[in-house]
C-alpha positions as CSV (number, residue, x, y, z in Angstrom):
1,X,0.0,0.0,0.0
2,X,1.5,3.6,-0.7
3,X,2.4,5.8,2.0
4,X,0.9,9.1,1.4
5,X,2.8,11.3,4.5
6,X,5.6,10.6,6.8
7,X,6.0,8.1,10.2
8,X,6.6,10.4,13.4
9,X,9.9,8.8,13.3
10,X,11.1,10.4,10.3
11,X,8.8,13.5,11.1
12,X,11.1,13.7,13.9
13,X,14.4,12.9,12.1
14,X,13.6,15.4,9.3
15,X,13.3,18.2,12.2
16,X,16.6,17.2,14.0
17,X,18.7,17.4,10.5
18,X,17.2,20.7,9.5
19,X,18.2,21.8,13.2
20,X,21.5,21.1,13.4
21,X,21.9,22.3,9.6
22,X,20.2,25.5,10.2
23,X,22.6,25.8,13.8
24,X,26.0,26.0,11.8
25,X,24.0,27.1,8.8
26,X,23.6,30.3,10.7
27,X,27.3,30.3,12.8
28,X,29.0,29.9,8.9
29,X,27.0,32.9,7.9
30,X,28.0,34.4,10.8
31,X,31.6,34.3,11.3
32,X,31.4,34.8,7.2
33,X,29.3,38.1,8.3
34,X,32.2,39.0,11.2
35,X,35.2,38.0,8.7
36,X,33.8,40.2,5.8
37,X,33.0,43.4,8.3
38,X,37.0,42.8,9.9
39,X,38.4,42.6,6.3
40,X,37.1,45.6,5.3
41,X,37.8,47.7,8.4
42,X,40.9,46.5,8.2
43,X,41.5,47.0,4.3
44,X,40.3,50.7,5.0
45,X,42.6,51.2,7.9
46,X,45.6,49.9,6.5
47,X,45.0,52.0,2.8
48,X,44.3,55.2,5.8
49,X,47.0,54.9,7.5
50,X,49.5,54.4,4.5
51,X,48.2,57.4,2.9
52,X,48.8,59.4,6.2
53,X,52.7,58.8,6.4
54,X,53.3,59.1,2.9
55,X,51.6,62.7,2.4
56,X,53.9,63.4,5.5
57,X,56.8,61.6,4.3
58,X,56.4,63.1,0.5
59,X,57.0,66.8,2.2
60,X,59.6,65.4,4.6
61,X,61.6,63.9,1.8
62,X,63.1,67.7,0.7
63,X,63.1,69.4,4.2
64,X,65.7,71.9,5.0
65,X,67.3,68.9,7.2
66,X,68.5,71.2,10.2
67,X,65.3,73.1,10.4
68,X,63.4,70.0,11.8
69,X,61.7,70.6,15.2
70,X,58.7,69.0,17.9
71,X,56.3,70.7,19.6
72,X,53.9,69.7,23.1
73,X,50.6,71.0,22.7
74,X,49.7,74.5,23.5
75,X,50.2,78.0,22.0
76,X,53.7,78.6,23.3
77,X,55.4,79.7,20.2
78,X,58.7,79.1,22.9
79,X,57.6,75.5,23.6
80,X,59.6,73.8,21.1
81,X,63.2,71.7,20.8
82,X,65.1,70.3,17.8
83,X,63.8,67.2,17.0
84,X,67.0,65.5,16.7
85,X,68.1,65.8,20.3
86,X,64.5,66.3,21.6
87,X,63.5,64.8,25.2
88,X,59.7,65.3,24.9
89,X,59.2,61.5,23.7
90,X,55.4,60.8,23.1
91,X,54.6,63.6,24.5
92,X,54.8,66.1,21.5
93,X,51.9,65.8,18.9
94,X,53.7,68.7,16.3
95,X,56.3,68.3,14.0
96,X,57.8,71.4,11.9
97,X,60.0,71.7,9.5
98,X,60.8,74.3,6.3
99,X,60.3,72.8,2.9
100,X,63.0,73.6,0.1
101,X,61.1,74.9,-3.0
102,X,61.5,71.2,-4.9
103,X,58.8,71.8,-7.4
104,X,60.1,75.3,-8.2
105,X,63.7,73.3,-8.4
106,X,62.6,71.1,-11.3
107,X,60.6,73.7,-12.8
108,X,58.8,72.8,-16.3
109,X,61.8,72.2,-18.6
110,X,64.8,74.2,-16.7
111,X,65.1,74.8,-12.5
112,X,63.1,77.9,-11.5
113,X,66.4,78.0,-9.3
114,X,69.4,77.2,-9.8
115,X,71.0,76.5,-5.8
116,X,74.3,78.1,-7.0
117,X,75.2,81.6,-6.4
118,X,78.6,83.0,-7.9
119,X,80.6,84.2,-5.2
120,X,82.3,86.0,-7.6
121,X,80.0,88.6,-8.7
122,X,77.9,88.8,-5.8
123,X,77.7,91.6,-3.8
124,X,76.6,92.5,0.4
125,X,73.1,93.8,-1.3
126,X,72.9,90.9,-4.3
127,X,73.7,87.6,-4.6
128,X,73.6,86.4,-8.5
129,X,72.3,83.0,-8.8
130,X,73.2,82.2,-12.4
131,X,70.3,80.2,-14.5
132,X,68.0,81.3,-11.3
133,X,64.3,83.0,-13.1
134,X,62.7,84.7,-10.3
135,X,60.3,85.7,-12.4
136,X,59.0,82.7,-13.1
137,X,59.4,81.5,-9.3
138,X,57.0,84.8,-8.4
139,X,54.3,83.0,-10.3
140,X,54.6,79.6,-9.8
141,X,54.8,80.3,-5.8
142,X,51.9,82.1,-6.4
143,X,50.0,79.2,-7.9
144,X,51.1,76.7,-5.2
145,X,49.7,79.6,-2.7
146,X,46.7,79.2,-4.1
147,X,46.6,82.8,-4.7
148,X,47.5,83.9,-0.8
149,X,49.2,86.6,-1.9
150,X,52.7,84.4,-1.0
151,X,55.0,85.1,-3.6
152,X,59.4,85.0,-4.6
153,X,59.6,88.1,-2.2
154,X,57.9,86.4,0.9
155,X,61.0,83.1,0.4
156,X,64.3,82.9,1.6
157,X,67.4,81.1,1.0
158,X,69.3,78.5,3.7
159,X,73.3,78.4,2.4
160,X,73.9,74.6,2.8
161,X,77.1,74.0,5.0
162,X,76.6,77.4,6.9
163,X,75.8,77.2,11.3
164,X,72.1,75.7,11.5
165,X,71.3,76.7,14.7
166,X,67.8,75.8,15.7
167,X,66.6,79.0,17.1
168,X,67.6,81.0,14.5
169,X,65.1,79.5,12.0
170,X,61.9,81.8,13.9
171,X,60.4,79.2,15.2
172,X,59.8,81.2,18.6
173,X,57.3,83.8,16.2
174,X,60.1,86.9,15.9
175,X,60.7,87.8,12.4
176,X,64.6,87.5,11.0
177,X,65.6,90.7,11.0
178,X,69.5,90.4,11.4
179,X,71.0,88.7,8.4
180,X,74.1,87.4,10.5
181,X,72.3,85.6,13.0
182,X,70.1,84.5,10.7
183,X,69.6,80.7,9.5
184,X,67.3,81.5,7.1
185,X,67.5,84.9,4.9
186,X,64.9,86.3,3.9
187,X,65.3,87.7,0.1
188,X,63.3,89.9,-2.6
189,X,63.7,89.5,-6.5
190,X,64.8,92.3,-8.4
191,X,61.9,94.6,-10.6
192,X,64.1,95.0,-13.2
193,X,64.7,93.3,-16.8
194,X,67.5,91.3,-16.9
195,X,68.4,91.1,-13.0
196,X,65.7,87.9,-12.5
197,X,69.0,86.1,-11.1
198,X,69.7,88.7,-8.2
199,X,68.4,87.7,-5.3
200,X,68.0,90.6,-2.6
201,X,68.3,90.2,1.3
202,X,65.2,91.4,3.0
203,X,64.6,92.5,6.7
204,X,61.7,89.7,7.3
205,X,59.5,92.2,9.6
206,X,59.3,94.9,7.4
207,X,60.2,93.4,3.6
208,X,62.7,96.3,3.1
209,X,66.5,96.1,1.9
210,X,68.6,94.7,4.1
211,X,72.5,93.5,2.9
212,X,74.8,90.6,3.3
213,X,77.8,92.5,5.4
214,X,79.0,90.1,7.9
215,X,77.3,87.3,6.5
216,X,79.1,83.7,5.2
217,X,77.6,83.3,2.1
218,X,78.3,80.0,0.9
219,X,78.3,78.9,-2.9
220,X,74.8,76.6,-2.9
221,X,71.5,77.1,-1.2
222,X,68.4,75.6,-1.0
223,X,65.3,78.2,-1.5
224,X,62.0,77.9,0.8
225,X,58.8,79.8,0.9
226,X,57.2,77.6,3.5
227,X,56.8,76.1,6.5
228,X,55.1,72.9,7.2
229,X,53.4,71.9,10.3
230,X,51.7,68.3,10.9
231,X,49.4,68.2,14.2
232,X,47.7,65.4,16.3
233,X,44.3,67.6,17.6
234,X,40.8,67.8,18.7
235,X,42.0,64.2,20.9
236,X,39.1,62.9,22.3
237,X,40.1,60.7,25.7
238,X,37.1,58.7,25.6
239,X,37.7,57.3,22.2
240,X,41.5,58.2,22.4
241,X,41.5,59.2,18.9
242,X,42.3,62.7,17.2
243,X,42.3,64.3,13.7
244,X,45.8,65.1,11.8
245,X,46.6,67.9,10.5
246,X,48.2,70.1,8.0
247,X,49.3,73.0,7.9
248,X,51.0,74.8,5.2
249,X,51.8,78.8,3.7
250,X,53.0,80.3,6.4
251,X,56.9,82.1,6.9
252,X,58.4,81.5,10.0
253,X,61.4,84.3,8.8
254,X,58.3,87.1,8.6
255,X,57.2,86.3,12.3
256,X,54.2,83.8,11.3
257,X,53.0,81.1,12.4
258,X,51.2,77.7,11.7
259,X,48.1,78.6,13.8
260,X,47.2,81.8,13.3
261,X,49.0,82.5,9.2
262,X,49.1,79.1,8.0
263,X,46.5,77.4,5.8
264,X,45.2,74.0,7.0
265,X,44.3,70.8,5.7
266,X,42.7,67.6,7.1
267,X,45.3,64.9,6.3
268,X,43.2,61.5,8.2
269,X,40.1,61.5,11.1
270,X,40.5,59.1,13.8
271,X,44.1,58.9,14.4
272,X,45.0,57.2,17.8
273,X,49.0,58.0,17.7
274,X,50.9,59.9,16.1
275,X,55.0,59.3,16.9
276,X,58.4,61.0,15.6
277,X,61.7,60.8,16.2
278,X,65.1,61.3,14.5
279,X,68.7,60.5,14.8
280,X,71.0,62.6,13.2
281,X,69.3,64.0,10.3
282,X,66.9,61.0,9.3
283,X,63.5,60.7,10.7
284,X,60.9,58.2,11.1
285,X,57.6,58.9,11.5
286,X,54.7,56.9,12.8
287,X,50.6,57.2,12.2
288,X,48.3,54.9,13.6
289,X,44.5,54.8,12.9
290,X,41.8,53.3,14.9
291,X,38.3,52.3,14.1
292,X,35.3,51.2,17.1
293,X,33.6,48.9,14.6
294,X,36.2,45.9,15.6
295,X,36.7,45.8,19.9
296,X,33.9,49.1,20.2
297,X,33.8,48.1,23.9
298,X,37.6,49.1,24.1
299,X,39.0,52.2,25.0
300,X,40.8,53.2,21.2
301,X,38.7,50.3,19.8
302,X,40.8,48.8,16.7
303,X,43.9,50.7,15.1
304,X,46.6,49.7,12.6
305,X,49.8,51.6,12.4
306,X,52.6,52.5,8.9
307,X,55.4,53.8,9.9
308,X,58.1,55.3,7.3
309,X,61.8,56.6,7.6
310,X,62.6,59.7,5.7
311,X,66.6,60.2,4.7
């Protein structure tokens, strides 16, 4: 005779099977679920936090090397130390440095500046920098300023070999106004046909003439007409995290400073460390970022950290 239903028995069967299927039928799509959501926060993380060192390191790469310094947090233009023999350890969350001009060095086709000035035609109120076009520096400047207003007459000039001494860069927010003591030299192009190769020393609080008497001038320099300024800020405690940032277009040689002259730019949100350190002149720098999707119960939550040494 033909069975039209099932027994109880494999009623009961049928019900155990599909409940033990649908047990680690729902634990695979789980842990499937919790390995997708931990693969991308941590694909995110680690593209984050790679892009955070190397827009850092990319600026780093053609510092004025001596000019390097840290910074604790505060408004104390005074609160600072050469980074090199520094002794705030994780303490400081700033890190400084002047920029040479690099893209005004390649230029288009030629160098916008040449690096070499020719000792022998060079005066106390010119230097002649031969195959130097301040002309055209004026205007690229100018477009890397963003139209500030910056331009070849806001720059100045480090001689490469000369006395770096740290406080001598205006880090502590007093404009250079001595060219002897001075690190950095502030400098002006010549207005006049034929003389875009003269570059003119400057008093950096007032922009007039200033001259060269007493000064070693050395045969190559490296021309700047920023400053840069990375910052760990707005850290919250309860999620120890923080936003970096930086800060760019402002002239430590005319008295100014990254927080009230410099322009700013958000480099990465969430960012739970942020480390530095040098010995000698080659620095490695540190960025970690953190996310409270993975470990939300924790204090800092999830981070992963790039690091990269700059020579």
């Amino acid at each position: 005779m033909r069975r039209l239903g099932f027994t109880l028995i494999e009623l009961i069967f049928v019900i155990v099977v599909m409940g033990i299927l649908s047990k680690f039928g729902v634990e695979f799509l789980a842990q499937a679920y919790n390995n997708f959501i931990y693969s991308s926060v941590n694909n995110s993380l680690q593209a984050r936090s790679a892009t955070a060192v190397e827009s850092i390191a990319s600026r780093l790469q053609f510092r004025i090397k001596d000019s390097i310094i840290a910074r604790e947090p505060g408004a104390n233009l005074n609160n600072y130390q050469a980074l090199s023999g520094s002794t705030y350890d994780d303490t400081a969350t700033i890190l400084e440095w002047v920029g040479s001009d690099i893209e005004g060095f390649r230029g288009e086709s030629l160098p916008n500046w040449s690096g070499i000035i020719d000792l022998q035609v060079s005066s106390t109120s010119s230097l002649n920098s031969p195959e130097t076009n301040t002309t055209a520096l004026d205007t690229l400047i100018g477009v890397l300023s963003h139209g500030s207003g910056t331009g070849i007459n806001n720059s100045a000039i480090y001689f490469v070999g000369s006395d770096s001494d740290i406080n001598n860069y205006g880090w502590n927010g007093a404009a250079l106004t001595d060219q002897t003591t001075s690190v950095m030299h502030p400098i002006r192009r010549s207005p006049n046909p034929g003389e875009e190769h003269l570059l003119i020393p400057t008093n950096g609080a007032t922009g007039l003439d200033n001259n060269f008497t007493g000064v070693d001038v050395f045969e190559y320099y490296q021309l700047a007409w920023t400053a840069y300024a990375v910052e760990l800020r707005d850290y919250d405690p309860t999620t120890q995290t923080g936003n970096l940032w930086l800060n760019y277009d402002y002239q430590p040689w005319e008295g100014e400073n990254y927080i009230d002259d410099g322009k700013e730019f958000l480099l990465m949100e969430n960012v739970s460390t942020f480390r530095f350190k040098a010995v000698g002149s080659v620095v490695k720098v540190q960025v970690c970022v953190g996310s409270d999707i993975i470990n939300g119960n924790v204090a800092g939550g999830y981070s992963i950290c790039k690091e990269k040494t700059i020579y």
